[in-house]
C-alpha positions as semicolon CSV with decimal commas, in nm:
position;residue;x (nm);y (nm);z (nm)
1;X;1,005;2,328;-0,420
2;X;1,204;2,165;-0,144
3;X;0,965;2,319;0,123
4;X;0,673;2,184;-0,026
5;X;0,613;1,863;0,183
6;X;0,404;1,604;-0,056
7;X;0,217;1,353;0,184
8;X;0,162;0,987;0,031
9;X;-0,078;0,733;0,203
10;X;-0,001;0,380;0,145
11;X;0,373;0,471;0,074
12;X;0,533;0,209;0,271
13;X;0,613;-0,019;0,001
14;X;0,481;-0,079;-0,408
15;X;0,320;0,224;-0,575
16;X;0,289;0,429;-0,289
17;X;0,686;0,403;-0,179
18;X;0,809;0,468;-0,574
19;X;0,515;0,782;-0,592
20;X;0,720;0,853;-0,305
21;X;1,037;0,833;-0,460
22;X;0,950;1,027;-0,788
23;X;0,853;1,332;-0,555
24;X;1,144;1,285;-0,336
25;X;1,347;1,307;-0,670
26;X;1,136;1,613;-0,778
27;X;1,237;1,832;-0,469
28;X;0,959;1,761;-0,256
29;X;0,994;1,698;0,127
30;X;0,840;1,400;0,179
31;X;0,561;1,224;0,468
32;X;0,454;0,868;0,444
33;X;0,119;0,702;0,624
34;X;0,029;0,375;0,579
35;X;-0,123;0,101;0,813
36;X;0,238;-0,065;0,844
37;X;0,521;0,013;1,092
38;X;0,770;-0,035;0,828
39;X;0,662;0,332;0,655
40;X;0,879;0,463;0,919
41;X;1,224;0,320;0,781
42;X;1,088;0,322;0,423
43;X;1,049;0,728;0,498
44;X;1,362;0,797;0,657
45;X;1,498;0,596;0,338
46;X;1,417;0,924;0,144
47;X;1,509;1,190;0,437
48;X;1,177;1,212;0,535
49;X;0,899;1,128;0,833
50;X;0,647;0,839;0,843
51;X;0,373;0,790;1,084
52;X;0,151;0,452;1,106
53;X;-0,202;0,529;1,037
54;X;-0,525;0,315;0,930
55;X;-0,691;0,564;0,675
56;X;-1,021;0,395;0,701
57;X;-1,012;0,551;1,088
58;X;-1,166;0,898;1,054
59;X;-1,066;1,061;1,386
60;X;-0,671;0,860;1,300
61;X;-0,690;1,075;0,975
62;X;-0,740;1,348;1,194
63;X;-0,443;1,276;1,436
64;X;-0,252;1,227;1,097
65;X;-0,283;1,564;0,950
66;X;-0,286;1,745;1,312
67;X;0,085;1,565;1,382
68;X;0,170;1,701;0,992
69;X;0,062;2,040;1,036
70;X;0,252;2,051;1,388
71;X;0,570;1,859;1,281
72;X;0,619;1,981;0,933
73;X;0,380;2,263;0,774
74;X;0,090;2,225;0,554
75;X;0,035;2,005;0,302
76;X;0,148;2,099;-0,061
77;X;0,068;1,744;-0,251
78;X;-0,158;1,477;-0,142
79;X;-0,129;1,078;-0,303
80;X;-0,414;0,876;-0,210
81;X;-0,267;0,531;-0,234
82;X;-0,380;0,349;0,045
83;X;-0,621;0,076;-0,070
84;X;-0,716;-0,304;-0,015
85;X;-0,902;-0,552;-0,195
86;X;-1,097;-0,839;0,005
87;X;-1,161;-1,059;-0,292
88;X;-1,440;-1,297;-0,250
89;X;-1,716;-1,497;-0,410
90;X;-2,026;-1,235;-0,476
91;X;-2,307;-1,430;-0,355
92;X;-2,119;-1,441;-0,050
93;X;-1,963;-1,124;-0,024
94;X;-1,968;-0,987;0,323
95;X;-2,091;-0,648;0,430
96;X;-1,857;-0,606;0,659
97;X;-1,597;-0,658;0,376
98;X;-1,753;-0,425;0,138
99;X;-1,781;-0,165;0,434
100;X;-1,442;-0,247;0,516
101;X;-1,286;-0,159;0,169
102;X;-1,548;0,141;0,121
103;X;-1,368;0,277;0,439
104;X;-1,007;0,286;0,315
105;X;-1,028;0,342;-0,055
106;X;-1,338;0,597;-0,081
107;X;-1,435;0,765;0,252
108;X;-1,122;0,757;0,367
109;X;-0,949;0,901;0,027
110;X;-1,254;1,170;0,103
111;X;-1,132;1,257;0,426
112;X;-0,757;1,304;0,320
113;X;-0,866;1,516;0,034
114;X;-1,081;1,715;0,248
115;X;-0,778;1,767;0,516
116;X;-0,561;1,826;0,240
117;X;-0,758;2,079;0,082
118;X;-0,851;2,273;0,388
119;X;-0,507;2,333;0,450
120;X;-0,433;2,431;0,105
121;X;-0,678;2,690;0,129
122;X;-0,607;2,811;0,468
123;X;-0,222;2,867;0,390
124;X;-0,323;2,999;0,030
125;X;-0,109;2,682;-0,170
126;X;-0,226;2,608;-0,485
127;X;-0,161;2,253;-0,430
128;X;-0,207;1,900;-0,622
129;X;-0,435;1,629;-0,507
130;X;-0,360;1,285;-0,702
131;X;-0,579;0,972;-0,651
132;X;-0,419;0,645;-0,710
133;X;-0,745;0,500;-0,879
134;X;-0,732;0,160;-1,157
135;X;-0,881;0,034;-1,499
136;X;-1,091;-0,126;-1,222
137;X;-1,271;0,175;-1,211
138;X;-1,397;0,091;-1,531
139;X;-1,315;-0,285;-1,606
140;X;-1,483;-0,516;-1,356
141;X;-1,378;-0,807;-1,156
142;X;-1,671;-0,989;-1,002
143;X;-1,454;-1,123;-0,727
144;X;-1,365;-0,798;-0,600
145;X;-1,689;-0,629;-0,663
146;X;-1,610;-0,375;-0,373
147;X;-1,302;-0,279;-0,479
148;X;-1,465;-0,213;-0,816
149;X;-1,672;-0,034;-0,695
150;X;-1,473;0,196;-0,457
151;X;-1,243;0,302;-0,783
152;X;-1,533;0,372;-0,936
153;X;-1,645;0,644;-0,715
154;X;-1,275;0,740;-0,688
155;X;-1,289;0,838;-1,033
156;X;-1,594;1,082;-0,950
157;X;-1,475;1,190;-0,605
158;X;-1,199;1,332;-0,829
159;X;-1,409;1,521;-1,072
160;X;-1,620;1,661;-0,774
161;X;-1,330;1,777;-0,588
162;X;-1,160;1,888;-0,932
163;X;-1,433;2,163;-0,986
164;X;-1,489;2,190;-0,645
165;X;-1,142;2,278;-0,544
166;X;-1,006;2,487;-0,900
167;X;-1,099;2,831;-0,783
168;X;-0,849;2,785;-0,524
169;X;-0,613;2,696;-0,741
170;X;-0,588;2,322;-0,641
171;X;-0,562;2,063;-0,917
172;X;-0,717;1,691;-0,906
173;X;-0,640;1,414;-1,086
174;X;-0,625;1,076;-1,097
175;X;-0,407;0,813;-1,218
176;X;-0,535;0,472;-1,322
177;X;-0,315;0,132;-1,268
178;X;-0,327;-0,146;-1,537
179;X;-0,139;-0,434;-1,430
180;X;0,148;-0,351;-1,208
181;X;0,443;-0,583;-1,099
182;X;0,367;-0,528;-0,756
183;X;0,285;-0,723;-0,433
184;X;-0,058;-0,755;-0,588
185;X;0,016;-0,915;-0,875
186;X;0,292;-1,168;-0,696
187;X;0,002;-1,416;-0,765
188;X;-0,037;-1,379;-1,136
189;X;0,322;-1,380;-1,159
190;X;0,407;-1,715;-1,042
191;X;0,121;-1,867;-1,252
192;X;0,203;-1,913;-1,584
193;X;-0,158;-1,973;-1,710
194;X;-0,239;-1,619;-1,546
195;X;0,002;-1,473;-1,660
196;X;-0,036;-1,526;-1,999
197;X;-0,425;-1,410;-1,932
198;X;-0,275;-1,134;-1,825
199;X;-0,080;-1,028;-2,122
200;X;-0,290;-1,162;-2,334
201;X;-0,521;-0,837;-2,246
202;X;-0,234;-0,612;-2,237
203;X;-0,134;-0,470;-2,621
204;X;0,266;-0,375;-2,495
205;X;0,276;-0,689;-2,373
206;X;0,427;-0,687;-2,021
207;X;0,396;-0,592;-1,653
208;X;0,382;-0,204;-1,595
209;X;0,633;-0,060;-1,325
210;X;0,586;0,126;-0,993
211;X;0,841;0,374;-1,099
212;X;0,633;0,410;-1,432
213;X;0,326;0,502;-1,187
214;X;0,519;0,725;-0,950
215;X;0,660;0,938;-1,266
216;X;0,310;0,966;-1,392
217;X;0,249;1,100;-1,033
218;X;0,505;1,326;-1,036
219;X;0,382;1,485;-1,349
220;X;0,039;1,567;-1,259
221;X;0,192;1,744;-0,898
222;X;0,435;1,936;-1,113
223;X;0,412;2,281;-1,300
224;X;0,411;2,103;-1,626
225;X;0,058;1,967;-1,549
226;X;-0,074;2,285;-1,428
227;X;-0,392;2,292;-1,671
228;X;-0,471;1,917;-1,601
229;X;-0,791;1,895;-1,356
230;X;-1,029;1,591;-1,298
231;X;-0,885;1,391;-1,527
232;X;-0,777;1,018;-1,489
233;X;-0,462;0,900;-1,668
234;X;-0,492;0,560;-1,727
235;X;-0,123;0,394;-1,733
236;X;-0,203;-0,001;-1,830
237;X;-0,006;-0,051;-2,121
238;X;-0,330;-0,003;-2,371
239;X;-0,577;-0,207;-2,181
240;X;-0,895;0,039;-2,162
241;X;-0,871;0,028;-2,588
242;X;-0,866;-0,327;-2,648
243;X;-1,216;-0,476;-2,751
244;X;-1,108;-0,805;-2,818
245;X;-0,843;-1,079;-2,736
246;X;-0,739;-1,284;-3,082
């Protein structure tokens, strides 16, 4: 396990950095992207490498996994957790901000899965892919309508890459935030009135944790998930089955 290096996009801080952790903690040698120069300390933080990379850029996801393959060996576990959000009125939603979010949370998630999974196959590992999706992929917001939309076709990019990628032996999955105390939620938290929103769609009744995502990611790349394929674990505290608010 310890020479299987686990590569997490987005792992400079929040979700991505505790994913990080749980793997870290699991025996996994671990490489950190994300579009921030601080992934380099927050990798070094868990004896491992980090290298600044915007994974909407196609040919910088291409630097990214050439540097990888040169530095460190092929890829054994892929997180896609790099995302953004661009909220915005609908009617005058930009195209450039749809494109914009399109290009890091979808076709760029597609072209680290694809690197990923070429390698995987080239070096013979059965290896795990795990997509950070959201409820979003199923709830909607209408002021992030491209956001929804992106998780949306996460959750069927990992289907299609699920069946696509099994008789190699590589698993996909995906695993579905609720409402995180993260950086993105920083606004809802100091807001009472939100917050209460919040909960009030939430049946346990509180914020979920990074570290509760990260374990749930360190499950599906481990040998106790090993019959789990295109699936999407939703970890939002009962959300998804909740009909009504009283």
């Amino acid at each position: 396990m310890s020479e299987r290096i686990a590569l997490v996009t987005g792992g400079a801080q929040g979700i991505g950095f505790a994913c990080a952790q749980a793997l870290a903690e699991a025996g996994h040698r671990i490489v950190l992207a994300d579009i921030k120069d601080s992934v380099r300390a927050a990798a070094e933080g868990l004896g491992g490498t980090g290298y600044v990379c915007d994974i909407g850029d196609g040919e910088a996801v291409d630097a990214l996994f050439e540097a990888i393959a040169a530095e460190h060996g092929p890829v054994a576990v892929l997180v896609n957790n790099a995302g953004i959000a661009l909220p915005g009125d609908f009617l005058t939603y930009s195209r450039a901000d749809f494109q914009r979010v399109l290009d890091v949370n979808l076709i760029g998630l597609f072209d680290t899965t694809q690197r990923a999974a070429r390698m995987m196959v080239d070096t013979k590992i059965a290896g795990a892919i795990i997509n950070i999706s959201s409820i979003n992929a199923q709830l909607a917001i209408p002021a992030i309508p491209a956001y929804c939309a992106s998780k949306g076709g996460v959750m069927q990019i990992t289907k299609a890459a699920a069946l696509a990628l099994a008789p190699h032996g590589i698993r996909v999955n995906a695993v579905g935030p609720g409402s995180i105390d993260t950086e993105m939620m920083a606004g809802v938290n100091a807001n009472p009135d939100a917050m209460r929103v919040a909960m009030s769609r939430t049946p346990l009744g509180r914020l979920g944790t990074a570290k509760e995502i990260g374990d749930t990611v360190a499950f599906l790349a481990s040998d106790k998930a090993s019959y789990i394929t295109g699936e999407t674990i939703y970890v939002d505290g009962g959300r998804l089955g909740l009909n009504y608010v009283v």
